[in-house]
C-alpha positions in Angstrom: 26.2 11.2 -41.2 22.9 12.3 -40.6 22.2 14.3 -37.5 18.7 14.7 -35.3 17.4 17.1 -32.7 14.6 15.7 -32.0 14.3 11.8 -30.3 11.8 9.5 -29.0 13.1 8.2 -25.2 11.1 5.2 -24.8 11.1 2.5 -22.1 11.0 -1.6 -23.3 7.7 -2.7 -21.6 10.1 -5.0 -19.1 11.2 -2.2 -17.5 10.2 -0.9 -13.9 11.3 2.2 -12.6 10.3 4.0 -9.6 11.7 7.5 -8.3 11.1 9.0 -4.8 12.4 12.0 -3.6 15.9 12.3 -5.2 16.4 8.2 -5.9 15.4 6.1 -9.0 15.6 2.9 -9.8 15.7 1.5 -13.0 15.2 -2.4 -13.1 15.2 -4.6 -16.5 13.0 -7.5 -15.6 14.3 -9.8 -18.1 17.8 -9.5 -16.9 17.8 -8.7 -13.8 20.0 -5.6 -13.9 19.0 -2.5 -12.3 20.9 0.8 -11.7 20.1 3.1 -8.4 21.0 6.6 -8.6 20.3 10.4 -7.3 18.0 12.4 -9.8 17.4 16.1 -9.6 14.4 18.1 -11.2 15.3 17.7 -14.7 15.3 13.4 -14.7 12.3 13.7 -11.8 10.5 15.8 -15.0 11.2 13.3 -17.7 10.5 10.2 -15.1 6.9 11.8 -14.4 6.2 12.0 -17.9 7.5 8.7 -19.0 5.1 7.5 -16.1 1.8 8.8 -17.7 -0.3 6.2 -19.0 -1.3 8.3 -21.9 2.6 8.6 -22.7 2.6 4.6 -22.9 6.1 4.6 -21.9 7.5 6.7 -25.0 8.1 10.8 -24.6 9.5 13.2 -27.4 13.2 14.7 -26.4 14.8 17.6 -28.4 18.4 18.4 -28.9 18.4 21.0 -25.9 17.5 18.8 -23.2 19.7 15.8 -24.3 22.6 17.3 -24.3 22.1 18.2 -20.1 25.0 16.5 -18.4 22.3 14.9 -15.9 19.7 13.9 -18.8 22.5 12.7 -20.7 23.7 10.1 -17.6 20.4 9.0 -17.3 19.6 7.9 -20.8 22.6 6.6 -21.1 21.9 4.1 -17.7 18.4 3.0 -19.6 20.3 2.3 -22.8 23.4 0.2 -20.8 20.8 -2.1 -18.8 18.7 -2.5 -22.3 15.7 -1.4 -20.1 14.9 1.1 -23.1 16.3 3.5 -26.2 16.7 6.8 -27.6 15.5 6.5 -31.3 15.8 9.7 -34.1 12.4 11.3 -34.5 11.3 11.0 -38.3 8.8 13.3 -38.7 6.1 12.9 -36.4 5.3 9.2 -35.7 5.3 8.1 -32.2 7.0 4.3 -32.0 4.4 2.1 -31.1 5.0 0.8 -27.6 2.3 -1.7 -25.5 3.1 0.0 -21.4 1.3 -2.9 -19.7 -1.1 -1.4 -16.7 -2.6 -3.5 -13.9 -6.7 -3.6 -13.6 -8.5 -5.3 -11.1 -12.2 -5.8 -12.1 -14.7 -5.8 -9.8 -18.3 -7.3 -11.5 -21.0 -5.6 -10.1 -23.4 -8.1 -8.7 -26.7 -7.4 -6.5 -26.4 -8.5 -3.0 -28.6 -11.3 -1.5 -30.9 -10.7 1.1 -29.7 -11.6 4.7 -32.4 -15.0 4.6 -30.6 -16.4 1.7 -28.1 -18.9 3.3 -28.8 -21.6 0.1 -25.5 -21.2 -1.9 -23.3 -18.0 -0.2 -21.0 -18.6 -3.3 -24.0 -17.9 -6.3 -22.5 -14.9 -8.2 -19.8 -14.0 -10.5 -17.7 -12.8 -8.0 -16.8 -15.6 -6.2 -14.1 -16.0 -9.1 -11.9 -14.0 -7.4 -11.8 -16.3 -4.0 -9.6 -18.9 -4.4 -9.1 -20.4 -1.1 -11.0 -20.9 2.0 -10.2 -21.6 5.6 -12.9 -22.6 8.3 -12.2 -22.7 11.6 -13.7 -26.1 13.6 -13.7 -25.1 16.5 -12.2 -22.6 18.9 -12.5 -21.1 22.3 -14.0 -17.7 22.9 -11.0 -16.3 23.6 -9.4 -16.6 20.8 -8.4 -12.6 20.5 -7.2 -12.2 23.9 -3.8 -10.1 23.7 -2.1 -13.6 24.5 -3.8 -15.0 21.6 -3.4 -11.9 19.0 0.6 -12.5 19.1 0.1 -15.7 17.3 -2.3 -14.2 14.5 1.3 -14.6 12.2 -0.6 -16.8 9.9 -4.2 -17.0 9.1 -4.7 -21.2 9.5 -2.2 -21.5 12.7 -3.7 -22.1 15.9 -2.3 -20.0 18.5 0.0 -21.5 21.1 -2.5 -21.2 24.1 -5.7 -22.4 23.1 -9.0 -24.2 24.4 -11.2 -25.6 20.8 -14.4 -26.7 23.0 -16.8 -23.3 22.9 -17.4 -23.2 19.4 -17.8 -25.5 16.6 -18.8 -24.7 13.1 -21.6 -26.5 11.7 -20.9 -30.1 9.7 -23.5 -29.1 7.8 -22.4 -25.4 7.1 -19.2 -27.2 6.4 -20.5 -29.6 4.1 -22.3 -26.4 2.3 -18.8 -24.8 1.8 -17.0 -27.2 0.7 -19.2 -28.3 -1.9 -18.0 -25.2 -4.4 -15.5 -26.2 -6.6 -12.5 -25.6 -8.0 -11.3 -23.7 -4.9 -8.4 -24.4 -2.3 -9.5 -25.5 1.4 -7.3 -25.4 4.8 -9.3 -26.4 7.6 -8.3 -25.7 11.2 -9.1 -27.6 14.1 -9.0 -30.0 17.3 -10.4 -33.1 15.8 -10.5 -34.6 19.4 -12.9 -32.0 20.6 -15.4 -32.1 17.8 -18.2 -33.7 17.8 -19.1 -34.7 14.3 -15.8 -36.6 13.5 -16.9 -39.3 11.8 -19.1 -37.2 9.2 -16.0 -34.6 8.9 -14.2 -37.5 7.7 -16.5 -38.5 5.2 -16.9 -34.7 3.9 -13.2 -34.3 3.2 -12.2 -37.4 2.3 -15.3 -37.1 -0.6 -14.3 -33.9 -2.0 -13.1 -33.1 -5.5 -11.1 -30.1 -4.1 -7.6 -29.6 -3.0 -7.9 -29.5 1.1 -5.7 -29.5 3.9 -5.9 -30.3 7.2 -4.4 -27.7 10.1 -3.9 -29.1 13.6 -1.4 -29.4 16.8 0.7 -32.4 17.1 -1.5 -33.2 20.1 -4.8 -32.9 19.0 -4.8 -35.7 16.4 -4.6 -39.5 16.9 -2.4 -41.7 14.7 -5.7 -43.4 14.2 -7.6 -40.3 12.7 -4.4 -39.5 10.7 -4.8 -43.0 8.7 -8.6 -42.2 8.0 -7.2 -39.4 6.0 -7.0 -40.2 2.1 -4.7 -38.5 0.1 -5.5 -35.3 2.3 -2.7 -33.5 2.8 -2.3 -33.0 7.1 -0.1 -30.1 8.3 1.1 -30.4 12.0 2.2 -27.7 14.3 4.5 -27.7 16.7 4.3 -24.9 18.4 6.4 -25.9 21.8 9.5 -27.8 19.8 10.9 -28.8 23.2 7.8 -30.8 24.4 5.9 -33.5 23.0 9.0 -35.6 21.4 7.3 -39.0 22.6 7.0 -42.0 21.0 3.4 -41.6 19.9 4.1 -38.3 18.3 7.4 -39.3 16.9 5.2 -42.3 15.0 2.8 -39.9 13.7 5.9 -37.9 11.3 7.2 -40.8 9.9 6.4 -43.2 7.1 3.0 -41.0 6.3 3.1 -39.3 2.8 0.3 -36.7 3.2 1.7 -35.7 6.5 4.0 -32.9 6.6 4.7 -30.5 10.2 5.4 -27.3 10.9 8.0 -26.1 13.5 7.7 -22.8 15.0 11.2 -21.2 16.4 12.1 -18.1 18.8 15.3 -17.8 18.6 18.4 -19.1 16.9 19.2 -21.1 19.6 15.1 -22.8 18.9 16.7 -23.4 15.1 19.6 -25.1 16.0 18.3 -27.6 18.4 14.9 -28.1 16.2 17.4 -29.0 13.4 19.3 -31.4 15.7 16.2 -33.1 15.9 15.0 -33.3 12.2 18.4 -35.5 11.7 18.1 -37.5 14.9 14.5 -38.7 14.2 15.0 -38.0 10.3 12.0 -36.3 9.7 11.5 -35.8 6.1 8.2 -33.2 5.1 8.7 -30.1 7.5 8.8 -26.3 7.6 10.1 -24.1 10.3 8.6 -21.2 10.6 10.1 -18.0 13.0 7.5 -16.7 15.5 7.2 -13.0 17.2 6.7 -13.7 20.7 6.4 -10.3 21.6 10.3 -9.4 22.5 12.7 -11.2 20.0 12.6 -8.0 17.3 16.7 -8.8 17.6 16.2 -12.1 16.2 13.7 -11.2 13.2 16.0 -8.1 12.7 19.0 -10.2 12.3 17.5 -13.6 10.7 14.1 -12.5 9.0 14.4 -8.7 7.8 15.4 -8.3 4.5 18.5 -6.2 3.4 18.5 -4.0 -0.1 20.7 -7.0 -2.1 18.4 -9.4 -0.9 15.7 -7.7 -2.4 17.2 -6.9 -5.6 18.6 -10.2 -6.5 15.4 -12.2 -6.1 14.4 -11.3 -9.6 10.8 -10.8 -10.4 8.7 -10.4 -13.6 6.8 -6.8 -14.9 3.5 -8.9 -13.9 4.3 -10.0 -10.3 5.6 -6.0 -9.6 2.8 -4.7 -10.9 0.3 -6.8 -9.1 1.8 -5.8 -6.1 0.6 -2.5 -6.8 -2.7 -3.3 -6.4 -2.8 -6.3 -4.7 -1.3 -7.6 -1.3 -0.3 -11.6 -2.5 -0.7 -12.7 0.6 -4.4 -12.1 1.3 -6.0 -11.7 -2.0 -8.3 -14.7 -2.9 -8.4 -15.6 0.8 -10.9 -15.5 2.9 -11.2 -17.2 6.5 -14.5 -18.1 8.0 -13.9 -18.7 11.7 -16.0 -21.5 14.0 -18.6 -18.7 15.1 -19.5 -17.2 11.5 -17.1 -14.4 11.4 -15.5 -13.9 8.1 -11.7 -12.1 7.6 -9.5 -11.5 4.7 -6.8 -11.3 7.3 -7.1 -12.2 11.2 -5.5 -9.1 12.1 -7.6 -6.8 10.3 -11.4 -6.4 11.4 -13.7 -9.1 10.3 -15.6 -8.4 6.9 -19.1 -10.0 7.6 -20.8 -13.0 9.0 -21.7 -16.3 7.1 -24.7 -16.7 8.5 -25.4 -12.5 8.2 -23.6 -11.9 4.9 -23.5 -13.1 2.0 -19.8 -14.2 1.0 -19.7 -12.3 -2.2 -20.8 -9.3 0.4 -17.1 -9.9 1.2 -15.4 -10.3 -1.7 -16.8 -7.4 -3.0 -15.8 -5.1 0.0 -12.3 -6.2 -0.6 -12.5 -5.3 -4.1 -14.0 -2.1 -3.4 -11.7 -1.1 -0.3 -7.6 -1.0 0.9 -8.4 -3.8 3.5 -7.1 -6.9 3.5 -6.7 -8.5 -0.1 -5.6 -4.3 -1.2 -3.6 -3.1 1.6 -0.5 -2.5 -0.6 2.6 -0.8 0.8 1.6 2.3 -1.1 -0.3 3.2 1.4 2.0 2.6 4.4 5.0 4.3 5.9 7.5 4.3 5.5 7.3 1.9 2.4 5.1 4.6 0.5 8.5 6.6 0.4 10.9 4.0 -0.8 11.8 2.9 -4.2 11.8 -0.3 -3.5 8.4 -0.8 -2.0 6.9 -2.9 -5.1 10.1 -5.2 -5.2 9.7 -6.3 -1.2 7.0 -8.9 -0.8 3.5 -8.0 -0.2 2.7 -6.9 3.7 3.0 -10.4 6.1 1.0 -11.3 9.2 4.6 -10.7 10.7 4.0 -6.9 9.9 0.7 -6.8 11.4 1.7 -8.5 14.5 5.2 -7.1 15.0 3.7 -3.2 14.1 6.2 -2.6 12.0 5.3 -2.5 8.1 9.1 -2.1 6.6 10.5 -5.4 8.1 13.4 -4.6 6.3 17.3 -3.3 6.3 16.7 -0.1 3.9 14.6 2.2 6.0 
């Protein structure tokens, strides 16, 4: 039997591992396995180096350190959850290994002058925007404190709410919508704005994938059958009002029609349930809602716990796009009724469509960790946990709620 004292430790590419402080995980993305355990300085050492890009993954071992109780323990982890191997050095040749790394290319474009409105979109960059949502119309309120609790999503209209100060241009509208290949949500009170017959024929004529945003009680069942094969999202935002005939009409029997209920409290789920199976509605989503006070109810309902997060199991890609990118925002941008453009509607607004030009935008969220790459790196206390590129990227619910672990590990 021949014997080595010198070995190649090298992670499969699958593999993700993370250590902070004295925890590291090891997680085999094929499988699903993972292993949590304490480290001390000799495994935090060999982890660092392992972690180098110019290691790719793969590190030299001699005899002396392998045979460390602690060193031992941990290769032998890697090696049970197939996440990677210890192979005999033969002579000197490293074992090829492809480590894949995350980049996020920003093209470097020159910015149009503030007079050129003609095509906001007209530059490379716009490939990285891959939905758009435009405001109607909205009062000027619309960031009171009131209003800023409902910011949980960036196409839901808050619960108190007056659409007749503002409207966004039909034309400006028409303008946007004419880029293609991108997804559009647009928000709105269709009974307050003024141009409803030519917002008809603008959506219902484009090639790209729309949807319609509005409260049950600012559509007619008459506007709702103008609609093509556009898909309509309702919200409910008060589930114990509004249960009329009219409204009930408007949920059933319509195929691009699906609602949206918004719940409080577990006491909001069950009865808004009772009422999906009285009136058998079909296309719905309930969504919870931070009202300010329930943190008991997202606690208990909505926070995540460690298993939960473990056993959803993800791909090497997904976790390491998550890294750099939040996947809730990036690709999104929102142009509200008055011109103001945000990646996120609780973050400050990144320009003006009629002041800036849209790839402006895009390519200050490329260039800055605002919206699109705000990444839990960069937030405590999830830039101190190990699993903080398994969690899902930071939510509105974050934002609004103020607390950026909503979560049962920290």
């Amino acid at each position: 039997m021949v014997h080595f004292d010198k070995y190649w430790l090298t992670l499969y590419p699958f593999t993700y591992f993370k250590t902070k402080k004295i925890k590291t995980i090891i997680y085999n993305t094929l499988t699903g396995e993972y292993e949590i355990f304490n480290t001390n300085n000799d495994v935090i050492k060999i982890n660092k180096r392992l972690s180098s890009k110019k290691n790719i993954g793969t590190i030299n071992l001699n005899l002396k350190h392998y045979n460390k109780s602690n060193i031992k323990k941990f290769i032998t982890k890697i090696r049970s959850l197939y996440a990677g191997d210890l192979i005999p050095k033969f002579k000197n040749k490293k074992p090829v290994q492809i480590t894949p790394y995350l980049k996020v290319q920003a093209e470097i474009v020159k910015k149009q002058t503030k007079n050129d409105y003609t095509n906001p979109f007209a530059n490379e960059l716009e490939s990285h925007l891959n939905e758009i949502i435009i405001h109607l119309n909205e009062s000027n309120d619309f960031f009171t404190n009131e209003n800023y609790i409902s910011l949980q999503t960036d196409y839901i209209i808050p619960i108190n709410h007056n659409s007749k100060d503002n409207q966004f241009s039909i034309d400006e509208l028409a303008k946007v919508m004419s880029l293609s290949g991108k997804k559009f949500r647009i928000v709105g009170d269709l009974k307050n704005y003024t141009n409803k017959d030519k917002f008809f024929s603008i959506i219902n004529k484009s090639i790209n994938k729309t949807y319609f945003h509005t409260r049950i009680n600012d559509i007619t069942l008459s506007d709702i059958n103008i609609f093509k094969d556009r898909k309509i999202i309702l919200q409910w935002n008060d589930i114990y009002k509004y249960w009329d005939s009219v409204n009930i009409k408007k949920l059933k029997n319509n195929k691009v029609l699906k609602t949206q209920f918004f719940v409080q409290s577990l006491d909001d789920y069950k009865y808004i349930k009772s009422q999906i199976n009285k009136e058998k509605i079909q296309r719905y989503s309930i969504f919870p809602y931070f009202n300010g006070k329930n943190y008991d109810f997202f606690y208990n309902n909505i926070s995540l716990t460690k298993e939960e997060i473990l056993n959803n199991k993800q791909k090497m890609i997904d976790i390491q796009i998550k890294q750099e990118l939040n996947l809730n925002y990036y690709g999104r941008l929102s142009i509200k009724s008055n011109g103001d453009i945000y990646s996120n509607l609780n973050k400050s607004k990144v320009g003006n469509y009629f002041e800036t030009s849209i790839s402006e935008c895009i390519s200050f969220e490329l260039d800055n960790k605002h919206g699109w790459k705000h990444t839990r790196k960069y937030i405590k206390p999830c830039n101190q946990c190990i699993y903080q590129y398994l969690c899902p990227s930071l939510s509105n619910y974050e934002y609004v709620m103020r607390k950026p672990n909503l979560c049962q590990v920290l």
